[in-house]
C-alpha positions in Angstrom: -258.0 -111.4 -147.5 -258.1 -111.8 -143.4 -260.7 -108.6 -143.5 -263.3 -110.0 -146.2 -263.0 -113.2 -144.2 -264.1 -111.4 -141.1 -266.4 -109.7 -142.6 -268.2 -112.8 -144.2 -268.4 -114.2 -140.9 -269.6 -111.6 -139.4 -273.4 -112.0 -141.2 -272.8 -115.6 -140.8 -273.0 -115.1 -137.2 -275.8 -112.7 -137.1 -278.0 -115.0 -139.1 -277.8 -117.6 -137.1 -278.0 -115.4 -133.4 -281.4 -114.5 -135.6 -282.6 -117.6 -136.5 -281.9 -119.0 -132.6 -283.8 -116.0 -131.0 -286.8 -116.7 -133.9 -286.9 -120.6 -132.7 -286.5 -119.9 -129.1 -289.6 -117.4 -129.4 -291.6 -119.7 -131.5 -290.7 -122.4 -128.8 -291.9 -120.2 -126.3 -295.3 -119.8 -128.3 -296.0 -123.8 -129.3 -294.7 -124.7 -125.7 -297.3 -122.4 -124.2 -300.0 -123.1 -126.5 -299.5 -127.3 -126.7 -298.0 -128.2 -123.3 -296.1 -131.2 -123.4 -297.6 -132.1 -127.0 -295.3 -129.6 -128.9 -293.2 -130.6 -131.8 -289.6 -129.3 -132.9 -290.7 -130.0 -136.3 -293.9 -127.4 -135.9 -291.4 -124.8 -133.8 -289.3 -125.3 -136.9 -292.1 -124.3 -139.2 -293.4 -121.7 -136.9 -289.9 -119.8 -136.4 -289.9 -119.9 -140.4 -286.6 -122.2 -140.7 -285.5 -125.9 -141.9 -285.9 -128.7 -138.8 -281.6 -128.8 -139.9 -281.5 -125.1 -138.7 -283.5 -125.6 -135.6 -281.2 -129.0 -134.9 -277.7 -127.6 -134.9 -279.0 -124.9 -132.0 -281.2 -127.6 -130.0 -280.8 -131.5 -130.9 -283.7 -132.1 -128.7 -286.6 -130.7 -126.9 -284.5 -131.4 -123.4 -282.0 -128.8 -124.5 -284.5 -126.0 -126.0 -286.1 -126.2 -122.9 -283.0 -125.6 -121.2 -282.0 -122.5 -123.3 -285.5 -121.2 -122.7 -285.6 -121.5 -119.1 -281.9 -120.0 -118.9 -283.3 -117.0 -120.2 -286.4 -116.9 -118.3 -284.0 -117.2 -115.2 -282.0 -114.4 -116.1 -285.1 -112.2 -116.2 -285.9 -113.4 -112.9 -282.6 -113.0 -111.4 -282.1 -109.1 -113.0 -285.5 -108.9 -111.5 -284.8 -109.9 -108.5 -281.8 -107.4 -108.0 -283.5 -104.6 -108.9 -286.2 -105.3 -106.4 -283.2 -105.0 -103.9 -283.6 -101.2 -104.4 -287.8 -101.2 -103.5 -288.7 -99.3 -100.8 -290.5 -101.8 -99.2 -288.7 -105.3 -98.7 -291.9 -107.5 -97.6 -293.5 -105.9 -101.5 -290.3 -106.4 -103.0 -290.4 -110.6 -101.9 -294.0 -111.0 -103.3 -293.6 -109.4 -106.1 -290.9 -112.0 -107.1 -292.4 -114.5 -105.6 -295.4 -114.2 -108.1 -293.1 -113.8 -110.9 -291.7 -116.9 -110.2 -295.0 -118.6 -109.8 -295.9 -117.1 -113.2 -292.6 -118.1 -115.2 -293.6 -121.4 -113.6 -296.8 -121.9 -115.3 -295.6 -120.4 -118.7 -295.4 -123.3 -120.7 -298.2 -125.5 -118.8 -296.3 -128.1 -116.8 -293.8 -129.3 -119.7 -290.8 -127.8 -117.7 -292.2 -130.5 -114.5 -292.2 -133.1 -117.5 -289.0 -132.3 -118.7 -287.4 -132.4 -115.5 -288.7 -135.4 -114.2 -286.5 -137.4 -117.7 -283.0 -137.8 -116.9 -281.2 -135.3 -117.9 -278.1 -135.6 -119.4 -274.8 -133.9 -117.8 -274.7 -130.8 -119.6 -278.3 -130.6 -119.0 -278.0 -131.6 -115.3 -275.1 -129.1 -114.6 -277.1 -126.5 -116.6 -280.6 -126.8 -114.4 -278.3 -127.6 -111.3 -276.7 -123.7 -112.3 -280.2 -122.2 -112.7 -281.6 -123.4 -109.7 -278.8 -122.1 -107.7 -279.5 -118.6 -109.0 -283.0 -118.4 -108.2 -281.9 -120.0 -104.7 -279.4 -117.1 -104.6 -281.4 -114.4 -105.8 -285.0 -115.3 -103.5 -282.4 -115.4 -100.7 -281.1 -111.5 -100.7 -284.3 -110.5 -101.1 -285.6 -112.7 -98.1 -282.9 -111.5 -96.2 -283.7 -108.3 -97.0 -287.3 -108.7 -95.7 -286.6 -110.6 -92.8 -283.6 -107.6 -91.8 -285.6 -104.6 -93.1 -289.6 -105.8 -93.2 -291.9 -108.5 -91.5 -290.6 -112.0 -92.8 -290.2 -114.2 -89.5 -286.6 -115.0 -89.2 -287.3 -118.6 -89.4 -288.4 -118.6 -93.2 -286.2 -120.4 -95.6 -286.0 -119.2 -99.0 -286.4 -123.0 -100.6 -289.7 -123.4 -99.2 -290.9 -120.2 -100.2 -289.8 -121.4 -103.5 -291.6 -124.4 -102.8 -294.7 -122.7 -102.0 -295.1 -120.5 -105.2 -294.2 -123.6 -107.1 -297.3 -125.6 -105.3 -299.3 -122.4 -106.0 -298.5 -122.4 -109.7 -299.0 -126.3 -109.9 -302.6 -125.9 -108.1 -303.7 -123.2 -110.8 -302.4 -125.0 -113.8 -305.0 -128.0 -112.9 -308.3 -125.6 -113.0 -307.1 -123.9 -116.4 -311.0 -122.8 -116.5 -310.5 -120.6 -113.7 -307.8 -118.0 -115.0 -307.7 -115.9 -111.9 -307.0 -118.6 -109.5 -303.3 -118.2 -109.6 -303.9 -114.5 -108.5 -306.0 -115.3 -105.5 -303.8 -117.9 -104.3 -300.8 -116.3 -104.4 -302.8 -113.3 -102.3 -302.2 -115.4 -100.0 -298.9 -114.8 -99.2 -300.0 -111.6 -98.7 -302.2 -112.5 -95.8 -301.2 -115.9 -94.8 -298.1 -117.9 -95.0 -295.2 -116.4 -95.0 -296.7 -113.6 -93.0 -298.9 -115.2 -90.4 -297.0 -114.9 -86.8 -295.4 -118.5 -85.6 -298.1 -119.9 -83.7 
């Protein structure tokens, strides 16, 4: 009796670990297609399940976005570490900077939005969690670069984070002009962080 109940949950659980992965991937979609205009109701339909289904994972768009961005921060953080092993430490730093600038402009300023709304608790402590990752993970691979590479010792990791973030932001506002992002984050190549202290 124990083992069929086990084994009826078992599905139970996988159809539901299904149906969050199809709504957090047709989030991902709506969020980068409409911005700040997307609907739960039309991730709903585009995931393929009942707005009920969608609302026991995520009872609002504050804590979809959360979930997304949790995983978009783990890909960044594994990221991150494996760039610990590159060869060269300065290429290693840009390269995650520009990810970072890129997961930034994903879903067209509707994390910014989202932020700037009071989160609740769980949602604060969540963000407040993510943000130290990245923090933690940019600052290895600063160190790293500083230690090993050409970053001037006086950098600080938060306002490199700053920088790609301002990068992404400027990019995001001439949407006609789909290379811009790519140019101006060249310039962390060439300029800033890399320019000697005056």
């Amino acid at each position: 009796m124990h083992s069929s109940h086990a084994d009826a949950q078992r599905p139970r659980r996988a159809d539901a670990r299904d149906n969050r992965e199809r709504v957090l991937r047709a989030a991902r979609a709506e969020f980068a297609e409409q911005g700040p205009d997307a609907s739960l109701n039309k991730i709903a339909q585009r995931a393929g399940v009942g707005p009920g289904t969608l609302y026991r994972h995520f009872p609002n768009l504050q804590a979809l976005l959360v979930a997304l961005i949790g995983d978009d921060v783990d890909a960044l953080c594994a990221q991150g570490r494996d760039l610990l092993q590159s060869a060269s430490p300065d290429e290693a730093l840009r390269t995650w900077l520009h990810a970072v600038a890129r997961h930034a402009t994903a879903m067209r300023g509707l994390v910014a939005t989202q932020m700037i709304a009071q989160p609740s608790q769980e949602t604060g402590t969540a963000l407040a969690g993510y943000h130290e990752a990245i923090l933690t993970t940019g600052a290895m691979l600063l160190t790293r670069a500083q230690h090993e590479g050409n970053a001037p010792a006086e950098l600080d990791i938060a306002d490199l984070l700053k920088l790609a973030n301002a990068i992404a932001w400027a990019s995001e506002q001439s949407s006609a002009d789909p290379r811009l992002l790519d140019r101006l984050l060249a310039l962390i190549h060439t300029g800033p962080p890399y320019f000697p202290p005056a």
